[in-house]
C-alpha positions in Angstrom: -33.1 24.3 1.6 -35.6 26.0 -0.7 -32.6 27.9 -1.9 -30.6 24.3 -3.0 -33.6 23.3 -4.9 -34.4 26.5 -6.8 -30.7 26.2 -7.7 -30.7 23.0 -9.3 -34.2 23.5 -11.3 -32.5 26.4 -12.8 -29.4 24.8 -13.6 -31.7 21.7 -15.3 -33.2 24.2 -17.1 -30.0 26.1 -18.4 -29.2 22.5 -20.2 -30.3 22.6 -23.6 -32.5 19.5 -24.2 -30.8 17.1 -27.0 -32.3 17.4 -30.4 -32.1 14.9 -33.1 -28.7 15.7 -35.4 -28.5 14.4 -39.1 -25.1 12.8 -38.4 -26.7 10.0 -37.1 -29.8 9.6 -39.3 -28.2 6.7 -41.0 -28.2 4.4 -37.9 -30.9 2.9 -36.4 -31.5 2.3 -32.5 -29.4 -0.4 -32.0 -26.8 0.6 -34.2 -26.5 3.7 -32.1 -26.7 2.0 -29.1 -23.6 -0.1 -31.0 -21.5 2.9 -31.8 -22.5 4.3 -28.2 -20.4 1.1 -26.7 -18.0 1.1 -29.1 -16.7 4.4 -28.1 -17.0 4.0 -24.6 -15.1 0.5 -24.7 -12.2 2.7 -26.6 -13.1 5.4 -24.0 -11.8 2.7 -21.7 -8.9 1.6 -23.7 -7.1 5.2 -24.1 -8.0 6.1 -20.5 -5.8 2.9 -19.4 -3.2 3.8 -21.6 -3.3 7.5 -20.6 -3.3 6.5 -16.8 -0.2 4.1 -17.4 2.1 7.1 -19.1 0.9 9.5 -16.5 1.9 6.9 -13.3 5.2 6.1 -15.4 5.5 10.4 -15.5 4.3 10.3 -12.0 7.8 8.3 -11.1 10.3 11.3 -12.9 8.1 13.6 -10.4 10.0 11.6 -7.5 13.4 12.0 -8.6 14.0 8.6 -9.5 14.8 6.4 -12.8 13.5 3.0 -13.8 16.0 0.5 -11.7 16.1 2.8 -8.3 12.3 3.2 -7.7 11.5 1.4 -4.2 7.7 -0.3 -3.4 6.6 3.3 -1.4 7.9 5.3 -3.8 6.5 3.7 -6.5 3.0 3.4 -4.1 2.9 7.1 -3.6 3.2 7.8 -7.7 0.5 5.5 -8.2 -2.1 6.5 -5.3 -1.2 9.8 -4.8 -3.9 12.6 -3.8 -6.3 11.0 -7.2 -8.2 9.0 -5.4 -11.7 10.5 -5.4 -11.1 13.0 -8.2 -11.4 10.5 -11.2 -14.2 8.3 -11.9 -14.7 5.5 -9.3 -16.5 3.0 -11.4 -15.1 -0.6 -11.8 -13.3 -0.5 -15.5 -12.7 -4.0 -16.8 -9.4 -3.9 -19.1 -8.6 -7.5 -19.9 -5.7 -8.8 -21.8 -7.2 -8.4 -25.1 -8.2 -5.6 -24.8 -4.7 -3.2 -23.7 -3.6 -2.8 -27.2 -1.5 0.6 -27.2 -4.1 3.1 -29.1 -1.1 5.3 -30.8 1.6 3.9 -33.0 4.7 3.1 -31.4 2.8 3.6 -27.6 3.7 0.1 -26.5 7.3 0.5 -27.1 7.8 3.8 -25.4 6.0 2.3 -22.4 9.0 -0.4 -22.7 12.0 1.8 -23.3 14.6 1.3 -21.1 17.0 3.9 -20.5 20.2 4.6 -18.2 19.3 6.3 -14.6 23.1 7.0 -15.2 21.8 8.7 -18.3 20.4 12.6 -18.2 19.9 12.7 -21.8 18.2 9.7 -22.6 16.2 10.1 -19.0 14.8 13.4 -20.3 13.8 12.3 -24.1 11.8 9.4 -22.3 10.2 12.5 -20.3 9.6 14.4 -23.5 8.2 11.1 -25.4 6.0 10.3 -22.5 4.8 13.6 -22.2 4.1 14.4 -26.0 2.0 10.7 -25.7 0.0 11.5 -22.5 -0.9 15.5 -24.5 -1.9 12.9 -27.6 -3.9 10.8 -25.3 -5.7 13.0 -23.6 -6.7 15.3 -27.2 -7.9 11.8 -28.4 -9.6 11.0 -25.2 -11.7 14.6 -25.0 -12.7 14.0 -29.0 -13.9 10.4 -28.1 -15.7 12.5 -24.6 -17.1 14.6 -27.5 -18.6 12.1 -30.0 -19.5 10.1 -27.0 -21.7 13.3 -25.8 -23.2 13.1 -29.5 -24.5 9.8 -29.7 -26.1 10.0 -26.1 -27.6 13.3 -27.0 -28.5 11.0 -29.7 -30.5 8.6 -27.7 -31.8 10.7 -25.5 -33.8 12.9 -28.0 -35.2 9.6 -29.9 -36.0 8.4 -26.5 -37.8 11.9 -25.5 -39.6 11.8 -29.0 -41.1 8.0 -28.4 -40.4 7.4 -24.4 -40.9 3.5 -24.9 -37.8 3.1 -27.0 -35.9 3.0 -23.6 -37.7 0.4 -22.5 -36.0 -1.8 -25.8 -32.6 -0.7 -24.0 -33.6 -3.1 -21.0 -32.8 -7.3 -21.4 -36.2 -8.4 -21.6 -36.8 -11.4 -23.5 -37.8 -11.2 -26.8 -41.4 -11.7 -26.0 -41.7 -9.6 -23.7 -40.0 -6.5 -25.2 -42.3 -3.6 -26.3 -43.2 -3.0 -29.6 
């Protein structure tokens, strides 16, 4: 057990401790915090998105076309062996808020094409492919700026601790100075 622990102090201490960066001197704490949500709520978005064209993907992996997939087949695509290897957090996508985040994404998801149809089957497999590979380059630059502005926080936080505290939904009154 002493090994387990000696393991994980040196693997905290292998993490370099965030410093201030000059790409967010402009902003001030809440701001931050602002563009910090912002991100993450677009985080969100093209993680829906991404997840849609991959189960959609997921369905020319079992053979089928659009108007011969049945209820376990379609089950399978969309369960299959993920469950546990992604994030497990609640993600609230409401109506508003599935608005395709590339040109054109909406209408791909949309295109209907012949089963009885090799060549259009297979450009709808290129199309959804070449969006998911767009997705998921957005997606790891939004993980990257994301990374930024909490590495952000955390080093204005580590400079004056109580800063955190102004993070918490106190009432006014109450928060500290």
């Amino acid at each position: 057990m002493a090994t387990r622990t000696g393991e994980r102090s040196s693997r905290r201490a292998a993490k370099e401790i965030p410093q201030r960066s000059p790409e967010f001197a402009h902003l001030d704490l809440e701001r931050l915090r602002e563009y910090r949500r912002t991100l993450t709520t677009e985080e969100t978005r093209v993680s829906y998105w991404r997840r849609l064209v991959q189960a959609r993907l997921d369905l020319f992996g079992l053979g089928v076309g659009p108007d011969d997939v049945r209820l376990d087949q379609l089950r399978m695509a969309l369960s299959e062996t993920r469950v546990g290897l992604g994030r497990m957090a609640y993600v609230d996508v409401g109506i508003g808020d599935t608005d395709a985040p590339l040109p054109d994404l909406d209408a791909l998801w949309a295109r209907d094409v012949s089963v009885d149809d090799p060549d259009e089957l297979a450009a709808l497999r290129d199309d959804l492919t070449s969006a998911e590979a767009q997705l998921s380059a957005f997606r790891t630059a939004l993980h990257d700026r994301l990374d930024r502005a909490t590495g952000e926080l955390i080093a204005r936080y580590r400079e004056n601790p109580v800063l955190a505290l102004t993070a918490l939904p106190l009432p006014a009154n109450e928060r500290p100075v």
